[in-house]
Legacy VTK file of the C-alpha trace (Angstrom):
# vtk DataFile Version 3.0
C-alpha trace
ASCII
DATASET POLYDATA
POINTS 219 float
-23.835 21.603 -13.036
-22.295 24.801 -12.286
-20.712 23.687 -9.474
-19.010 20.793 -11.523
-18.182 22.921 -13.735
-15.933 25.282 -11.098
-14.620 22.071 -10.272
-13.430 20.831 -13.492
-12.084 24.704 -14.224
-10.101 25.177 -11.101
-8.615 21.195 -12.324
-8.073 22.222 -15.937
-6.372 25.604 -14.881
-4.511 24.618 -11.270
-4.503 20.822 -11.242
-5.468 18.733 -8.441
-3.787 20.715 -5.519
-5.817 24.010 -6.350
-8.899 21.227 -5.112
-9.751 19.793 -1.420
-9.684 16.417 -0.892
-13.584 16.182 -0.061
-13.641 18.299 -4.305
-11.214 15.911 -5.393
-13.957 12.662 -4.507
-16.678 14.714 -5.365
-15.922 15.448 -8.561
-14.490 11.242 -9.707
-18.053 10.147 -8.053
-19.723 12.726 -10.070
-18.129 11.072 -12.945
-20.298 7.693 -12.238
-23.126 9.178 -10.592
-23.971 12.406 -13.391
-27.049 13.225 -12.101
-26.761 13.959 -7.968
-25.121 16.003 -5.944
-22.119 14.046 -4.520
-20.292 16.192 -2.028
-22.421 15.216 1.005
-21.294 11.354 -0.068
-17.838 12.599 -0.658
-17.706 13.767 2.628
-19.124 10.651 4.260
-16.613 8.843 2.889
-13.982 10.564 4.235
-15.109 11.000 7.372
-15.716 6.837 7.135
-12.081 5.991 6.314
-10.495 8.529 7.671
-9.518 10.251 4.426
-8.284 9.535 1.168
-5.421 7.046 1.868
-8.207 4.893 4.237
-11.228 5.064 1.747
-8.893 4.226 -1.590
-7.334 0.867 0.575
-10.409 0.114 1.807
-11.802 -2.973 0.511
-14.901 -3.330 -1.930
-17.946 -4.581 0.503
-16.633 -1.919 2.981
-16.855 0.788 1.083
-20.319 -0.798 -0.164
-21.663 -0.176 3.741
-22.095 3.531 3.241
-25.200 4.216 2.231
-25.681 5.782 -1.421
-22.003 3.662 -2.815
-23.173 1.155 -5.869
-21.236 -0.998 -7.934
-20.384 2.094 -10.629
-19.350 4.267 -8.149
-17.061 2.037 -6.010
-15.642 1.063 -9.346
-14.330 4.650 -9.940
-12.910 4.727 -6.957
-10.886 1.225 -6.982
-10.011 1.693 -10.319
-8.080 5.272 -9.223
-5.987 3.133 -6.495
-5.269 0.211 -9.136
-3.842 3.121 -11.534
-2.137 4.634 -8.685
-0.049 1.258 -8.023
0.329 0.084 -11.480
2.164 3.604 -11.873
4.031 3.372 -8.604
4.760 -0.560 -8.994
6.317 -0.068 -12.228
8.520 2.425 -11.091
9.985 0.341 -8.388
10.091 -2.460 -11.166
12.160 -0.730 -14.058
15.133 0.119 -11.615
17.278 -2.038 -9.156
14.994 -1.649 -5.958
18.153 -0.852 -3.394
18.675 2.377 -6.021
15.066 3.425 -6.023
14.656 3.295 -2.987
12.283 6.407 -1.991
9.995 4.611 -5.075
9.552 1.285 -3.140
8.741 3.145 -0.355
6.147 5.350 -1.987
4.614 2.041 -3.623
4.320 0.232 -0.123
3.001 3.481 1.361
0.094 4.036 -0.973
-0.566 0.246 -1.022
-0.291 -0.521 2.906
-0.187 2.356 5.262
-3.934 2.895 5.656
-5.092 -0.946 6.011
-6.957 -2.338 8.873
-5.396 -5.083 9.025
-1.530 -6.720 9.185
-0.625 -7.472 5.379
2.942 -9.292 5.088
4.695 -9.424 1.653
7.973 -10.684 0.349
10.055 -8.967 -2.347
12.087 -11.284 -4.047
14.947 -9.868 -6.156
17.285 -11.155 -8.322
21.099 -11.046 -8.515
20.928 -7.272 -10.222
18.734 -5.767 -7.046
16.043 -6.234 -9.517
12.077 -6.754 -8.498
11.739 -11.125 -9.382
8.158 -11.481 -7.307
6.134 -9.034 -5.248
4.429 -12.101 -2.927
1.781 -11.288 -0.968
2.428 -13.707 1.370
-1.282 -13.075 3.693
-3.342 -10.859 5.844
-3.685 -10.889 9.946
-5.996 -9.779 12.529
-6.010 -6.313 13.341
-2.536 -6.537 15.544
-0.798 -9.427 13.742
0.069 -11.832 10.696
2.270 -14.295 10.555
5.459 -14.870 8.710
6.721 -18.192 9.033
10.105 -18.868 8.196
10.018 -22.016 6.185
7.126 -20.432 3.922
9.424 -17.554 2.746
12.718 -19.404 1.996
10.933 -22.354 0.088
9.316 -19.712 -1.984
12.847 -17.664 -2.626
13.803 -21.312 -3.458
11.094 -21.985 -5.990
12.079 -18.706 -7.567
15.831 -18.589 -7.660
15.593 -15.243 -5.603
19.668 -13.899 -4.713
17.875 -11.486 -1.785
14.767 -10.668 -0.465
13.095 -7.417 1.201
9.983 -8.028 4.023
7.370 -5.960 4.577
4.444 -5.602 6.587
1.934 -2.859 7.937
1.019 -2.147 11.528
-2.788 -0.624 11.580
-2.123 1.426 14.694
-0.278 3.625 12.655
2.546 3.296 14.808
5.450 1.536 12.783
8.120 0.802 15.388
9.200 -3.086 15.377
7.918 -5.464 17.687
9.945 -7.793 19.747
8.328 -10.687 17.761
9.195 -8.874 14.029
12.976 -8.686 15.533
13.095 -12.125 15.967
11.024 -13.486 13.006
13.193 -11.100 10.816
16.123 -12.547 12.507
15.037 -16.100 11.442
14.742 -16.019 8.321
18.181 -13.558 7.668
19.720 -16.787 9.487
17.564 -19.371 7.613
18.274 -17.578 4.231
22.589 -16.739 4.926
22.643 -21.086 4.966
21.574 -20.868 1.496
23.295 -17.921 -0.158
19.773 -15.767 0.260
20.244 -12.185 1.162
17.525 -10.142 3.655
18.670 -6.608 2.801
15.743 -5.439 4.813
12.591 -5.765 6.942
10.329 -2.686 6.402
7.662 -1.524 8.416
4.747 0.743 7.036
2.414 2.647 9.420
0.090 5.726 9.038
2.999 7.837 10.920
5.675 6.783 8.486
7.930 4.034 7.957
10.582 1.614 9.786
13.636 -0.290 8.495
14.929 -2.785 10.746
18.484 -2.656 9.022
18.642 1.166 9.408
18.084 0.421 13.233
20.950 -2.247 12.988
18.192 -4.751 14.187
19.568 -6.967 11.061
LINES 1 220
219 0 1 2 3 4 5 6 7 8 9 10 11 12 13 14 15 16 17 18 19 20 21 22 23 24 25 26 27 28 29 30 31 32 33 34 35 36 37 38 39 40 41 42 43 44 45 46 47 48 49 50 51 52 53 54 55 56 57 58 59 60 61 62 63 64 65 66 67 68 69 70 71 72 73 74 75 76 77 78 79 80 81 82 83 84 85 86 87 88 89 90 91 92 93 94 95 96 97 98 99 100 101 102 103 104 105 106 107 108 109 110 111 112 113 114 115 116 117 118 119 120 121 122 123 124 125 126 127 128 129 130 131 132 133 134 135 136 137 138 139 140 141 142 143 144 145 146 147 148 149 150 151 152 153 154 155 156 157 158 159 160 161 162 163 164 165 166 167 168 169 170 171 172 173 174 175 176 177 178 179 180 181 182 183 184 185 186 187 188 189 190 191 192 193 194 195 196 197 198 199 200 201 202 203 204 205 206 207 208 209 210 211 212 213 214 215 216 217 218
């Protein structure tokens, strides 16, 4: 108790960068485990996911695997991510996306960059820039997911979208394009000019950062 109680002082008095991030787990799974000690679990998890991008994107029966995690306590820590994008989603959502752009980024980033698998989504926007439909459009295998052409303009169709924005993750980390997202991107920019439907970008979210196709004139 003393120990939580150091915790919560150095949080009331410094905020959240005055704690580690193995102190910062600790003390939300104390929250919905009050009576153990919950740094050794803390730390498991970390070292499990790789830290506290990988364990918050990690999905419910994974995090379930490591020994001591019930319902209450994985709870805690998926609702923390779901708070985390609402507050990061709306703030790509109350502004034209192409002026916010550091926001999207940030939102894709804390959504994306630590999955362990390919995740592809569409942003559909309207004729102001402004967020229509985030679509997640499906997940891959580790290496790959597919984006096929005639999926994504029939949806921008459906919606009356004036541009879209694609995005998916690589899992290695490593976020430099592929020859096949060149071309795929390249397919649907020609698919979509035919019908008056903007790609302003194809973004690509890794571990080590972040890769737009347009600001590598690959558009």
């Amino acid at each position: 108790m003393g120990h939580r109680a150091r915790l919560r002082q150095k949080l009331a008095e410094s905020g959240g960068e005055a704690l580690h991030d193995h102190e910062l787990i600790e003390y939300l799974l104390a929250l919905a485990i009050p009576r153990r000690d919950t740094k050794p679990l803390a730390k498991a998890l970390l070292r499990e996911f790789g830290g506290i991008g990988g364990l918050m994107t990690a999905d419910w029966q994974a995090i379930a695997r490591v020994p001591g995690m019930g319902d209450t306590s994985i709870a805690a820590i998926k609702i923390v991510q779901a708070t985390l994008l609402r507050m990061l989603r709306n703030s790509v959502a109350e502004k034209p996306v192409l002026a916010s752009w550091q926001a999207l980024l940030d939102y894709l980033r804390a959504d994306m960059a630590f999955l362990s698998v390919e995740r592809v989504r569409v942003l559909h926007l309207n004729s102001r820039n402004q967020l229509l439909r985030d679509d997640h459009m499906g997940d891959g295998s580790v290496d790959q997911a597919a984006i096929y052409t005639r999926e994504v303009i029939k949806r921008a169709i459906e919606l009356g979208s004036a541009s879209l924005i694609l995005v998916h993750n690589h899992p290695s980390g490593d976020p430099s394009p592929s020859r096949q997202d060149i071309e795929i991107t390249r397919q649907i920019v020609d698919a979509g000019k035919r019908l008056g439907i903007t790609v302003h970008d194809h973004i690509i979210i890794g571990e080590k950062g972040h890769a737009s196709l347009r600001a590598q004139g690959l558009l």
